[in-house]
N, C-alpha and C positions, 0 to 999 in steps of 0.2 A: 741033636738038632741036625736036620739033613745037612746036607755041604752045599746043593742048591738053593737054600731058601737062606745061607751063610752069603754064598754070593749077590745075592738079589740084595741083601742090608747091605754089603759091602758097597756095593754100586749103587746105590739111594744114595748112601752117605757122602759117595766120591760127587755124586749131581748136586747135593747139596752144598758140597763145600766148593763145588765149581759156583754156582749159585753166589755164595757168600762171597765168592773173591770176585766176581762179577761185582756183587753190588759193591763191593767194598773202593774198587776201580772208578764205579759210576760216583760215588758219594764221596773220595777222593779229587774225581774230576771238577765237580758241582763246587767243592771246599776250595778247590786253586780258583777255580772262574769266579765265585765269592771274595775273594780272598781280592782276586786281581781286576774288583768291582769296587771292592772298599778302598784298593788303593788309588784307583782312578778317582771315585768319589773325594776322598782326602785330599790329592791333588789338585782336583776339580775346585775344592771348597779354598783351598790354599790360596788356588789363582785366583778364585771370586774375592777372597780376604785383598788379597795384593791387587787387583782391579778396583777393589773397593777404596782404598785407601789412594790409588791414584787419581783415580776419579776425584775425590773429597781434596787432594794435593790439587788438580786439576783446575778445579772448581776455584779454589781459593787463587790459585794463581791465576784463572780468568776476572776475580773479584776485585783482588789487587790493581792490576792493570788495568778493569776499568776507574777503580778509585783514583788511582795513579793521573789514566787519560784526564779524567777528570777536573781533577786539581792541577794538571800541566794547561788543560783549557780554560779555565778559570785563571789562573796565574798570565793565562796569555793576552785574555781581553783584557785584564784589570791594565797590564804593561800598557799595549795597545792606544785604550780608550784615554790614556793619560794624557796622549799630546794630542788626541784628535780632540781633548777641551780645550786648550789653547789656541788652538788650531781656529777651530768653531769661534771662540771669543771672538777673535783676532779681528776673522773675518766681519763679525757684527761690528766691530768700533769701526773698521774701513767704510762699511755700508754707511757710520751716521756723521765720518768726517766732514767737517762745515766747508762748503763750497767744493766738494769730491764733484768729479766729473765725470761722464756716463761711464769710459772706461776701467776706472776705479771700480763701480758700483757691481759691474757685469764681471770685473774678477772677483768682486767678495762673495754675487752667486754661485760663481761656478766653485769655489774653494768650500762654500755651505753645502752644494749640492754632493761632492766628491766627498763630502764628511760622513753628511749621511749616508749614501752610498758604503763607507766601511764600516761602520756602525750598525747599517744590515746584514753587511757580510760576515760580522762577527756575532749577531743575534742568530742568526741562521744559523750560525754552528754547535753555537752555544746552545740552542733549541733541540739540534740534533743529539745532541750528547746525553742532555736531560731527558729526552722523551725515550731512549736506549735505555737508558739505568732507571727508566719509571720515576722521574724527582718532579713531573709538572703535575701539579694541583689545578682543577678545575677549579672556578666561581661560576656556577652554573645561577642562572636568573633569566626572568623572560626579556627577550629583547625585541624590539623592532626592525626586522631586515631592512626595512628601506634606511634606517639611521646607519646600521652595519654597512651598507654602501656607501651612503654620504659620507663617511668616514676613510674610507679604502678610496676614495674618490680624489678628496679634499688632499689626501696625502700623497699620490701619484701625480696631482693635474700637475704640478709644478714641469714634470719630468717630460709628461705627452704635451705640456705648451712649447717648452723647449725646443721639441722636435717637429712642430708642427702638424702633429699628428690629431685626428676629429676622433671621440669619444661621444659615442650613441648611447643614450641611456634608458635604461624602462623599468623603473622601478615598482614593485607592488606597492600597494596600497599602503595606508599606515597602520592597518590592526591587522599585518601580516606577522605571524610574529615568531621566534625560536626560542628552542631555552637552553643557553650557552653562558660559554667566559665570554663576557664583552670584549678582552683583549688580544683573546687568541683567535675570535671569528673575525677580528677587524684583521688581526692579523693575517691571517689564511685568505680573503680578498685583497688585502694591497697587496700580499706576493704574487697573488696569480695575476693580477692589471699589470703590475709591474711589470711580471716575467712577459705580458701579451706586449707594451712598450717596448722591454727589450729587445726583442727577437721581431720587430716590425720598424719598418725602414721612416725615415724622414717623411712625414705628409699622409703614412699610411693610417688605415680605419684601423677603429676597436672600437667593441660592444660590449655591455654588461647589459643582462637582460635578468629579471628574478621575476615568479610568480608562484604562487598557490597550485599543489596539482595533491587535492586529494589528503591525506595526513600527512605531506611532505610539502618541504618547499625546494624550489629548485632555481641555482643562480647558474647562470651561464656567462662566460668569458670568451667574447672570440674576437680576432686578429686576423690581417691580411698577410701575415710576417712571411718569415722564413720556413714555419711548418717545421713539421719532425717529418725523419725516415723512416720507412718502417719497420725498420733492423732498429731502429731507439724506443719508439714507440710503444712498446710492449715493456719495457725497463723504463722509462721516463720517468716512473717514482721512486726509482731505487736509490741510496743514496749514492752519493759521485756520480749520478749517472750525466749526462753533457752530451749533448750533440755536436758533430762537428762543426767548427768552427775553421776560418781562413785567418792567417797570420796576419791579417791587418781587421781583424775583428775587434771593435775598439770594448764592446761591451762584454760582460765576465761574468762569471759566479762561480761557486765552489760545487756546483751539484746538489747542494743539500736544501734549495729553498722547498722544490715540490714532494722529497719526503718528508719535509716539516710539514707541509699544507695536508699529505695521505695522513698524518697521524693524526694531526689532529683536529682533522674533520673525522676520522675513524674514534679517537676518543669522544666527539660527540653521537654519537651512533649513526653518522651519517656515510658517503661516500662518496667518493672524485672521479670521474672517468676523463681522460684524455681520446681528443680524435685529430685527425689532420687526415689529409690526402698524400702527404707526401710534400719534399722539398718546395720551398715556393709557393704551399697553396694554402698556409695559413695554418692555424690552428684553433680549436674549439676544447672549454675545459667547462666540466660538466659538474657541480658540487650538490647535492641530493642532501638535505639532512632532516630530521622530524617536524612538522610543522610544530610551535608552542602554542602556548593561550596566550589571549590578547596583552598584552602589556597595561597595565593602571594608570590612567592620565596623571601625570603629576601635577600638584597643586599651583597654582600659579604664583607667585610672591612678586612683590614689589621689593626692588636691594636696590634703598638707597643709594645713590654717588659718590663717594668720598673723595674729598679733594685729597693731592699727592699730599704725602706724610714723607718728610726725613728721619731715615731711620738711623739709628747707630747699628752698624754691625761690627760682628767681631769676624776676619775672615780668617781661618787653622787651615794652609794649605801646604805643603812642604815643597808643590812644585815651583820653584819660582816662578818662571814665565806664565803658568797657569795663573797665579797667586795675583801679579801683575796685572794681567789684561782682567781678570775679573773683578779685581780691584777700580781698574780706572774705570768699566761700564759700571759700576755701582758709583762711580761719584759722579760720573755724567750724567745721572739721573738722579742728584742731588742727595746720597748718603752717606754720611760718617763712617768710614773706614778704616780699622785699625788691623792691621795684620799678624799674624801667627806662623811659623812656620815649619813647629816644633809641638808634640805634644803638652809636652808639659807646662814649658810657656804658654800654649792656650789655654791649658787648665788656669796656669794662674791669672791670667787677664781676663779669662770668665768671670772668673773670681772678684776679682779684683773693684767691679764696678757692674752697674745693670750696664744690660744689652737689651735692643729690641728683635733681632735676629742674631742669630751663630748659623757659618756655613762651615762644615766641617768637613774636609775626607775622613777617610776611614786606616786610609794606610799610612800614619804617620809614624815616623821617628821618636824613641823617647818613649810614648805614651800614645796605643792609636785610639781613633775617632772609640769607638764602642765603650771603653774603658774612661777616655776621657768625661762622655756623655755620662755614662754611668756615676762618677762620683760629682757631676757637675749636679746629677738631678737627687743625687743622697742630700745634699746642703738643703737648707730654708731659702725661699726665695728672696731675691734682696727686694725689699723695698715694696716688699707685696708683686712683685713682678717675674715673672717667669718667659724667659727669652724664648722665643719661638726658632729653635733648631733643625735647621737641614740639612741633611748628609750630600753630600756629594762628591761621589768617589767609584772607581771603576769596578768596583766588586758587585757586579749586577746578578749574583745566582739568588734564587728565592730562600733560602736559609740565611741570606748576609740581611737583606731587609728585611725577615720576621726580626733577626737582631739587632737589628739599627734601633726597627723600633720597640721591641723591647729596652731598650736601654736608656730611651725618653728621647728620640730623636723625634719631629711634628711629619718630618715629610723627609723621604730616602729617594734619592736621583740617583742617578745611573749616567756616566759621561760617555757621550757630549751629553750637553743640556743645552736648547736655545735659549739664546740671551731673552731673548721677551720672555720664556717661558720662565725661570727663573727672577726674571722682576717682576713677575707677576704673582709669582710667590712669595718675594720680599714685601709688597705690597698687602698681599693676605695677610700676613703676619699681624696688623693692626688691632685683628679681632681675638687674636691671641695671647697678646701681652696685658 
C-alpha cells in the first residue's frame, strides 16, 4: 500500500477525530446548559411551591383577620347599642312626664336626636364591613321612587327642621318605579339628604329632585353647603375618605357613609357620581339606577280599630337600667310587667304561666335569648296560647336575626328601638296570641 495514500487515511482519521472531540465539546456544552436549566427549572418550581403556600398562608391570614375585624365589629355595636336603649327610653318617659315643661321636652329631643345620630354611625360601619366581606343579601322587589323619597325625607326632616334649613322637592310621578331592597334604597337616600344637611349651614337650601330619563331613573341631591375640594372630590367615595374640617366643626362621621351609598347603589346596578365647584359652593350627588315595572296597586282593606288591650308581658333583660326604663314605659301605657334578668329564670317564668308578649335580648347570662326561645317553643302551648315574642338586643348582623327567627322569635329589633315603635309592636301582638 503506497505510504501516500497511508497518510491521507492517517489524516482523515486525525479530522475525524478532531470532528468527534468537537462534537463531543459541543454535546458536553449543550448537557451543562441543560443540566443548569433543569436546575433553574427545580428551583424555579421550588420557589413557585414556597410562593404558593405563602400565598395560600396569606390568604388565610387576610381571612382570618377579616373574620376577626368582623366579630371585634359586631362585639362592638352589640357593647355600644346597649346603653344607647336606655338612653333612648329614658329620653321618651322624659318627653311624656305630666306637667314637663318646654325645657325638659327640647332636652329629651335633643338626647333622641344624638341617639340616632350613633346608631347611624355604627350602622354605617357595620354596613361597611359586611358589603367588604360580601355578607349583604339583597330583597330585591318593585318599588315606587317617589315612596323611596317620602321615606328618606320623613326621616331627615327632623334634622333640616332643626336647622332651619328649606328642603325643595320634585318628586316623579307614582308608576315611576325601581326594583331593589326596599331598605337599602331608603337607606342610600337618607344618607345622601343627610350628608346634604350636614355639610349645609343653618337656614341653608337642599333639593331632591327624581325623574324618568329613558330606562333609567335618576335622583338628585343638592345643597348650598360647604362643597368638596377638588383634591377630595375624586376620592369622596372611598372609604375614610372626609373632608376638611375646622376644630370647631360641631358635625362628624366616620367616612364611611358615601362608600356604603357607592356600593350599594352599585349592587343595584346602578351609579353615584359626586359634583361640587369647590369649597363654599355646594354640592350635587347624582344616583342613576334601572328604571323597574310599575309597582301592583295594593288591595285596599278596611282594619278595624281596636281599643287598647293590657297586655301581660314577661320582660328577659339582664341590663338593669335598660330593663327598668323599658319596664316603666310598658306600664304607663297600662301593661303587666314582670321582669327577668337572667336566662334561665326567664325560661322558667315563661314557663311558668301564659304570656301575651315576651321581650327578650339575646345576650343574656345563664341561658341566651336564642337558646331560651328555642326550648320555650319545643313545649305545647299553654292554654292553647302562644306568646308573641320579640327579640330585642344589640346583635344586629343579618345571620343573628335569620336566627332569632329561626328559633320562634315573631319579630327581632335591633337597639335603640323607639319607644312608640315598640308599643306598637306590643299592641300587634293582639292578633297573635
Amino acid at each position: 500500500m503506497p505510504a501516500d495514500f497511508l497518510l491521507r487515511r492517517v489524516h482523515a482519521l486525525e479530522l475525524e477525530l478532531d470532528a468527534l472531540r468537537a462534537q463531543a465539546r459541543h454535546d458536553a456544552q449543550e448537557l451543562a446548559a441543560l443540566e443548569a436549566s433543569v436546575a433553574a427549572l427545580r428551583e424555579a418550581n421550588e420557589n413557585l411551591v414556597l410562593a404558593t403556600f405563602t400565598a395560600e398562608d396569606l390568604r388565610e391570614d387576610a381571612e382570618a383577620a377579616n373574620r376577626r375585624q368582623n366579630e371585634f365589629l359586631a362585639m362592638l355595636a352589640h357593647e355600644l347599642r346597649n346603653p344607647l336603649a336606655p338612653i333612648s327610653m329614658a329620653a321618651s318617659l322624659l318627653a311624656g312626664v305630666p306637667g314637663a315643661n318646654a325645657q325638659l321636652a327640647k332636652l329629651s329631643q335633643v338626647i333622641g336626636r344624638q341617639v340616632d345620630h350613633m346608631a347611624r354611625l355604627l350602622d354605617d360601619l357595620l354596613d361597611a364591613a359586611r358589603i367588604s366581606s360580601g355578607k349583604i343579601k339583597l330583597s330585591i322587589e318593585p318599588l315606587a321612587l317617589a315612596d323611596l323619597l317620602r321615606h328618606a325625607v320623613e326621616t331627615v326632616q327632623p334634622r333640616i327642621a332643626e336647622r332651619g334649613q328649606a328642603l325643595e322637592l320634585a318628586l316623579p310621578p307614582e308608576g315611576v318605579a325601581v326594583e331593589g331592597d326596599r331598605v337599602r334604597l331608603a337607606q342610600v337616600f337618607t344618607n345622601l339628604l343627610g350628608n346634604a344637611s350636614k355639610y349645609t349651614g343653618d337656614g341653608g337650601r337642599l333639593r331632591l329632585a327624581a325623574q324618568a330619563e329613558g330606562d333609567a331613573v335618576v335622583v338628585t341631591v343638592e345643597d348650598n353647603g360647604t362643597g368638596i375640594a377638588p383634591d377630595v372630590l375624586p376620592y369622596i367615595f372611598d372609604l375614610f375618605t372626609q373632608g376638611p374640617r375646622s376644630l370647631a366643626r360641631s358635625e362628624g362621621g366616620l367616612g364611611v357613609g358615601l362608600n356604603v351609598v357607592r356600593n350599594l347603589v352599585g349592587m343595584h346596578g346602578g351609579k353615584v357620581e359626586a359634583h361640587s365647584d369647590g369649597n363654599g359652593c355646594g354640592s350635587r350627588f347624582v344616583v342613576r339606577l334601572p328604571r323597574g315595572a310599575g309597582v301592583p296597586a295594593a288591595p285596599v282593606q278596611a282594619v278595624p280599630a281596636l281599643p287598647p288591650v293590657r297586655r301581660r308581658v314577661l320582660l328577659i333583660e339582664d341590663n338593669p337600667d335598660a330593663c327598668a326604663t323599658l319596664a316603666d314605659i310598658l306600664v304607663t301605657q297600662g301593661h303587666e310587667v314582670t321582669c327577668a334578668q337572667e336566662g334561665h329564670e326567664g325560661l322558667a317564668l315563661a314557663l311558668a304561666q301564659p304570656w301575651d308578649v315576651i321581650v327578650c335580648d339575646i345576650g343574656l347570662p345563664g341561658l341566651d335569648g336564642f337558646a331560651l326561645m328555642g326550648r320555650l317553643r319545643a313545649q305545647p302551648a299553654q292554654h292553647g296560647r302562644r306568646p308573641f315574642a320579640i327579640a330585642l338586643t344589640g346583635y344586629g348582623q343579618p345571620d343573628d336575626e335569620a336566627r332569632g327567627l329561626a328559633a320562634g322569635f315573631d319579630r327581632y329589633l335591633v337597639k335603640p328601638v323607639a319607644a312608640q315603635a315598640l308599643l306598637a309592636l306590643v299592641a300587634e301582638a293582639q292578633t297573635a296570641v
